[in-house]
Structure formats: C-alpha cells, structure tokens
C-alpha positions in Angstrom: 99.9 98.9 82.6 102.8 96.6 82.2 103.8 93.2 83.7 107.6 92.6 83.0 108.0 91.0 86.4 109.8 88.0 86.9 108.0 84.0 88.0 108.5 83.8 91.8 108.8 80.1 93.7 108.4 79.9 97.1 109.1 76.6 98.9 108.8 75.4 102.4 105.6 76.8 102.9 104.7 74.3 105.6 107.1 76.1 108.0 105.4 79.0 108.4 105.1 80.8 111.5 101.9 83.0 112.5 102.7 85.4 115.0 100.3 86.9 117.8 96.7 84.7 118.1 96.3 84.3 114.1 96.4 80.3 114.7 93.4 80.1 116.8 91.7 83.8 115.4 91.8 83.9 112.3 89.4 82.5 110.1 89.0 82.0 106.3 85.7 82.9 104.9 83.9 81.3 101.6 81.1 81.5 100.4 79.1 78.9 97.9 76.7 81.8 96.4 73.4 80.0 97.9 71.3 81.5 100.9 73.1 79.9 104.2 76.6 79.2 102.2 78.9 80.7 104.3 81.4 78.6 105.6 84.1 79.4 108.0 87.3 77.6 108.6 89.9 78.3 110.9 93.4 79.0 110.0 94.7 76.6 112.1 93.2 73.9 110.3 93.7 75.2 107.3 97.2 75.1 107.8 97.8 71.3 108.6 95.9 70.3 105.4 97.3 72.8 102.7 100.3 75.2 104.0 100.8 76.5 100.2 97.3 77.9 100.1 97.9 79.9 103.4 101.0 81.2 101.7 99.3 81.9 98.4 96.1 83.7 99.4 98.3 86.1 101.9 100.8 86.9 98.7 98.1 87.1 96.1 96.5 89.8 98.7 99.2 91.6 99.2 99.4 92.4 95.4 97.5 95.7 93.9 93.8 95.3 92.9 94.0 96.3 89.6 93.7 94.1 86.2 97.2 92.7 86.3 96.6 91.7 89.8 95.3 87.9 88.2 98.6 87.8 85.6 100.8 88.8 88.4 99.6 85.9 90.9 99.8 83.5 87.9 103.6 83.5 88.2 103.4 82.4 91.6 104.0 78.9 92.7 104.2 77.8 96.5 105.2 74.5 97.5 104.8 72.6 100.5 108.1 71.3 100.9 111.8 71.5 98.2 110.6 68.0 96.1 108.4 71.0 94.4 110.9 72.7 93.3 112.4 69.4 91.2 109.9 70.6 88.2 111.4 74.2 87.6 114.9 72.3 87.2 114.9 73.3 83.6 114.2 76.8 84.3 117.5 76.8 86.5 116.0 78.9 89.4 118.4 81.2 91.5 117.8 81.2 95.0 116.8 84.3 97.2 118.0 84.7 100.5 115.4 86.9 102.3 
C-alpha cells in the first residue's frame, strides 16, 4: 500500500541484447479499439526505431499488477544513449553496477 521506492534511470538502452529467436519471434501487439485494429509489429523493428520503449514495456511488465503498478513505472526513465542522462545532473544520480 506504500510506494517509498526510489526514481530508477536506465541508459544505453540501444545495446540491448535478445537472447534465443526473440529478434525475429516476437511480436508487439496493439490494438486501436475499432473492428480490424490489430496491428502487429515485430520486435526486431521495433528495436531499430525506439530501443527505450523495448526496455520500458519489458520493466513496466515485470512490475506487480496492482494500483501502484502506474506510480511505480512513473519513476522510470530509459534512454537511448548517456546524453539522456545530462538532464538528471541536478539530481546527482549514483551509478549502479549490475
């Protein structure tokens, strides 16, 4: 019932690595809410044109689905490459070695 986490910045996301077939199998659903608005896009693709998203959308899905599910992801921030990390200079981020 309580979100005293701390903001998380995750940079580089354009080096990712998928491991296994999930560059040519997996696919990323949407869906526009009219009859035949399904549209598929492959991960591959997806991960040329925005890297960050990837990142996000496998983080945000990791969290618990619960009502501070939304709060939590809002104190995420994923960047393509380090000049993102040039706005939080105030902040003074620590890094993480992981």
């Amino acid at each position: 019932y309580l979100d005293s986490g701390d903001h998380v910045i995750v940079i580089n996301a354009d080096k990712i690595r998928m491991t296994g077939n999930k560059v040519e199998q997996k696919v990323y659903y949407s869906h526009s809410g009219y009859p035949g608005g399904l549209k598929e896009v492959p991960a591959k693709r997806v991960r040329e044109t925005r890297p960050e998203w990837v990142v996000r959308e496998a983080i945000v899905g990791m969290l618990p689905k619960n009502k501070l599910r939304a709060r939590r992801a809002k104190k995420l921030r994923v960047y393509r490459d380090a000049a993102g990390l040039a706005r939080h200079k105030g902040q003074k981020p620590q890094a993480l070695t992981v």
